[in-house]
C-alpha positions in Angstrom: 32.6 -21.4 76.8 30.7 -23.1 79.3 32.6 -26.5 80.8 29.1 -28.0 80.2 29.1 -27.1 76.3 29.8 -29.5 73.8 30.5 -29.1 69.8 27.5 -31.2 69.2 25.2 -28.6 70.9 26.5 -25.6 69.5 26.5 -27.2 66.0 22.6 -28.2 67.0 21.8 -24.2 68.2 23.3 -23.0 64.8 21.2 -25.1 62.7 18.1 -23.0 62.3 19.6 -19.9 61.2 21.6 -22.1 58.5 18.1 -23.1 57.4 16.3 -20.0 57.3 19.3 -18.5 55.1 19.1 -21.4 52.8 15.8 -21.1 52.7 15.9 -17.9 51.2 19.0 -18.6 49.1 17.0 -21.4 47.4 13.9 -18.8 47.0 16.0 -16.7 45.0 17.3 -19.2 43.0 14.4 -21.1 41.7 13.0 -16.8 41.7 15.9 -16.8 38.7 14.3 -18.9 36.9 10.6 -18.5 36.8 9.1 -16.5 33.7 8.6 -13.1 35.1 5.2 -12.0 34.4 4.7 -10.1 31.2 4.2 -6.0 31.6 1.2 -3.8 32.3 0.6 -2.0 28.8 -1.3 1.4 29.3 -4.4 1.4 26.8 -3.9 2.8 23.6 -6.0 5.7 22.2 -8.8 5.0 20.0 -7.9 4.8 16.3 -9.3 8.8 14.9 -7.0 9.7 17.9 -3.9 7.5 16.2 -4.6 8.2 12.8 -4.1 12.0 13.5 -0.9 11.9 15.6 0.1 10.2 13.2 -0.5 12.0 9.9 0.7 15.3 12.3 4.0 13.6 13.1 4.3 13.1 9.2 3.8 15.9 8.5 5.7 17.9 10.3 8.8 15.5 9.6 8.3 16.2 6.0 8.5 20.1 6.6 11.3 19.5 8.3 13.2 17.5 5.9 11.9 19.7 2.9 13.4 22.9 5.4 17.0 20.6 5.9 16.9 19.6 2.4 17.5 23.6 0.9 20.8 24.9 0.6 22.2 26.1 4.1 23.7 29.1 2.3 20.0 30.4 1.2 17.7 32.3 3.9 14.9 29.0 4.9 11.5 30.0 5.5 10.3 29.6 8.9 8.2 26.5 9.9 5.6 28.1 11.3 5.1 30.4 8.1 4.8 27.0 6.2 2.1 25.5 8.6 0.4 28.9 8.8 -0.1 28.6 4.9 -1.0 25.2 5.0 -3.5 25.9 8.0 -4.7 29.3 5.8 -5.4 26.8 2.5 -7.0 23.9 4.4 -9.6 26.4 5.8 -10.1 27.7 2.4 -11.1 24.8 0.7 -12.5 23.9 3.7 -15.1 26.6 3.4 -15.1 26.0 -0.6 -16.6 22.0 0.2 -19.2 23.6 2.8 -20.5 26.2 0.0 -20.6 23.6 -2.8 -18.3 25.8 -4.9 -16.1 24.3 -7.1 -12.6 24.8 -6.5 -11.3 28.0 -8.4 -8.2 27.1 -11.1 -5.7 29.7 -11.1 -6.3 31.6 -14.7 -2.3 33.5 -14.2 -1.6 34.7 -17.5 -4.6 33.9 -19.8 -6.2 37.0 -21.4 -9.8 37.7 -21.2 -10.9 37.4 -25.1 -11.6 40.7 -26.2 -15.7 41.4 -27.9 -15.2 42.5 -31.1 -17.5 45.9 -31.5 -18.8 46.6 -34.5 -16.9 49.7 -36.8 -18.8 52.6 -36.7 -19.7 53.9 -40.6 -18.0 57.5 -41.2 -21.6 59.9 -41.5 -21.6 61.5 -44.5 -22.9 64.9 -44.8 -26.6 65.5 -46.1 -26.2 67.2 -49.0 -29.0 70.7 -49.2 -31.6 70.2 -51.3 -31.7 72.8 -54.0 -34.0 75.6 -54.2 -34.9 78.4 -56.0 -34.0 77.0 -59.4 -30.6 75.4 -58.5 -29.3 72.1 -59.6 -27.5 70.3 -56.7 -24.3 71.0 -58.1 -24.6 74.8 -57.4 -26.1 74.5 -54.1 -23.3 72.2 -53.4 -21.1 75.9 -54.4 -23.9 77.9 -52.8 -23.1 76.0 -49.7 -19.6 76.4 -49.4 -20.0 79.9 -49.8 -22.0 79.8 -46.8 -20.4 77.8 -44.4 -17.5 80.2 -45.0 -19.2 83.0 -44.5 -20.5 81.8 -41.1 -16.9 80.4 -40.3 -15.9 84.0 -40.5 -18.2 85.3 -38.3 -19.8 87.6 -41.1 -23.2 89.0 -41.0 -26.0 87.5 -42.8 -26.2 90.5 -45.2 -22.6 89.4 -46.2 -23.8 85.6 -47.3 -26.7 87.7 -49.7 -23.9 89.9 -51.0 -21.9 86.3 -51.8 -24.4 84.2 -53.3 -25.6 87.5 -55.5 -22.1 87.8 -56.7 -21.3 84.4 -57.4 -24.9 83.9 -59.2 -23.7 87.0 -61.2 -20.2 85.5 -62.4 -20.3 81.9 -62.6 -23.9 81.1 -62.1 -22.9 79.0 -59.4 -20.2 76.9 -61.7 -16.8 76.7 -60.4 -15.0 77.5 -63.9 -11.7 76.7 -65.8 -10.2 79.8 -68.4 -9.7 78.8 -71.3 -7.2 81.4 -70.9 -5.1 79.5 -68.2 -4.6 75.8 -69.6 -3.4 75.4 -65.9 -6.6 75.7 -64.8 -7.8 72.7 -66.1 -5.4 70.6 -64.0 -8.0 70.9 -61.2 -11.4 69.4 -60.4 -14.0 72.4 -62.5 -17.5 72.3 -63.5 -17.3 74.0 -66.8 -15.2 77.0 -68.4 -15.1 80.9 -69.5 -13.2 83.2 -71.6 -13.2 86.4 -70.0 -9.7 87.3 -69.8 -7.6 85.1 -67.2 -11.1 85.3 -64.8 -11.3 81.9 -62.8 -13.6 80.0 -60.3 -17.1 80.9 -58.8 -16.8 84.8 -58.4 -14.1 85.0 -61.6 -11.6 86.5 -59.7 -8.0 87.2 -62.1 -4.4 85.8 -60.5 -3.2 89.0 -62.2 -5.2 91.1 -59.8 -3.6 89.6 -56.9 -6.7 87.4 -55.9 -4.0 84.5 -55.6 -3.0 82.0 -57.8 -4.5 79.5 -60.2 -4.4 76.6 -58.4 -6.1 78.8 -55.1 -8.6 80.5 -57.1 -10.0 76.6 -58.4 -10.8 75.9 -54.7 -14.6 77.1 -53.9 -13.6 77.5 -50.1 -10.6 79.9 -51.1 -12.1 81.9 -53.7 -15.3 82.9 -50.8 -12.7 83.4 -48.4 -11.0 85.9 -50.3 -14.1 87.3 -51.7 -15.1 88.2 -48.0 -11.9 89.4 -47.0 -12.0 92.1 -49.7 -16.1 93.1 -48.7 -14.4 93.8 -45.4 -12.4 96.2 -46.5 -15.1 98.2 -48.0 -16.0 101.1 -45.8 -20.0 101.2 -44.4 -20.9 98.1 -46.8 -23.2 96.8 -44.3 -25.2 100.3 -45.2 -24.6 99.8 -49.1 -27.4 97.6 -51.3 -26.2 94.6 -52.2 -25.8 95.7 -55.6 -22.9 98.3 -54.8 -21.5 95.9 -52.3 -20.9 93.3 -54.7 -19.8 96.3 -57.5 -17.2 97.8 -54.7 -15.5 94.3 -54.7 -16.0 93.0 -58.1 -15.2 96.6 -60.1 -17.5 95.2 -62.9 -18.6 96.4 -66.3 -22.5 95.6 -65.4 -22.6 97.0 -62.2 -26.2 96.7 -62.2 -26.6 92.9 -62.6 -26.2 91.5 -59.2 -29.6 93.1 -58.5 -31.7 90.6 -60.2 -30.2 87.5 -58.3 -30.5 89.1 -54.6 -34.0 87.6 -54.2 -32.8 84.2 -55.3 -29.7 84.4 -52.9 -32.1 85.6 -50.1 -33.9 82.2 -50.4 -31.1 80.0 -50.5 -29.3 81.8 -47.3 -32.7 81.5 -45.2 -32.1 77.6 -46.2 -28.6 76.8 -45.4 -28.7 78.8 -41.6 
């Protein structure tokens, strides 16, 4: 120290840097406790913009706590799926409200009603209209004799030869024996007494032409009548007179002659 120096002028030289540091220790003090100035807020985003953050953020917490809410043990569908399906049904009715088209309700497990179509009527045979002196009960006859012919593939020589024959014997009536009480069991349009002769060409079950109940049937009884003109040799070639004669082995040989015109009429009808 200089010799010169006193305390009271080194006290008096240190005296302004005191002040400046109080100074700025009383700046900071009263700093303490002034209201501090309150904080810059960044703007908000317009409300459309809030509202949809918003319902998003909702959202998406409600998938998630639907997801967290399912068993852990049990395989969760992803997220994504789930907001693809959303996404996928929102443009759907989307479209729907742009078209005007009402919304379409789910119609799982209701059955179309069915239209009730009206039953058809079974078609009943037209029954031929007799000719050449026939009531309709014998062309009823004269028509099964036909069709059975024709089922059989036989010529139309053969259906003359029939009809003939049958005119002959029954005149078209399919007849009960008063011989055979059986015979009356079964649906007949009158009855004979020649021996134990039955039906429309009065063939005999003791022949061998079948039996009673058979020999009632029209269909039968022309069946086995053209079975046995088969088995004539060159018939085709014989008049229909000895034709009918070869199968019947009659007493009147001669008497089928008289009905061929007749049966030629009723065969050009019926084919």
């Amino acid at each position: 120290m200089h010799p010169d120096d006193s305390p009271t002028q080194q006290t008096t030289e240190a005296r302004p840097a005191d002040r400046s540091t109080d100074v700025a220790s009383a700046e900071r003090m009263i700093g303490r406790h002034r209201t501090p100035p309150p904080p810059r807020r960044r703007p908000l985003a317009s409300t459309p913009a809030r509202v949809a953050v918003a319902t998003g953020v909702s959202c998406c917490l409600g998938l998630v706590a639907v997801v967290g809410a399912r068993d852990t043990g049990q395989r969760h569908e992803p997220v994504r799926e789930v907001l693809a399906d959303r996404a996928a049904a929102d443009q759907r009715a989307s479209r729907d409200f742009q078209r005007g088209a009402p919304p379409v309700t789910p119609t799982a497990g209701v059955r179309p009603t069915a239209t009730a179509t009206p039953a058809r009527r079974p078609v009943t045979p037209q029954r031929p209209r007799p000719v050449a002196g026939l009531d309709q009960r014998q062309m009823d006859n004269a028509k099964v004799i036909v069709d059975v012919g024709r089922d059989m593939r036989m010529p139309r020589r053969a259906l003359v030869v029939a009809l003939a024959t049958a005119m002959q014997e029954s005149d078209l009536h399919n007849l009960a024996s008063d011989v055979l009480p059986e015979s009356y069991d079964y649906p007949h349009q009158g009855s004979g007494a020649d021996h134990d002769s039955l039906g429309l060409f009065q063939q005999r079950p003791s022949s061998g032409w079948g039996s009673v109940a058979q020999l009632m049937r029209p269909a039968y009884a022309a069946r086995a009548f053209y079975a046995a003109l088969k088995e004539v040799p060159d018939w085709q070639e014989l008049s229909v007179t000895d034709a009918a004669q070869a199968v019947q082995s009659s007493a009147f040989p001669g008497a089928y002659a008289k009905h061929e015109k007749r049966a030629t009429t009723v065969v050009d009808v019926l084919v």
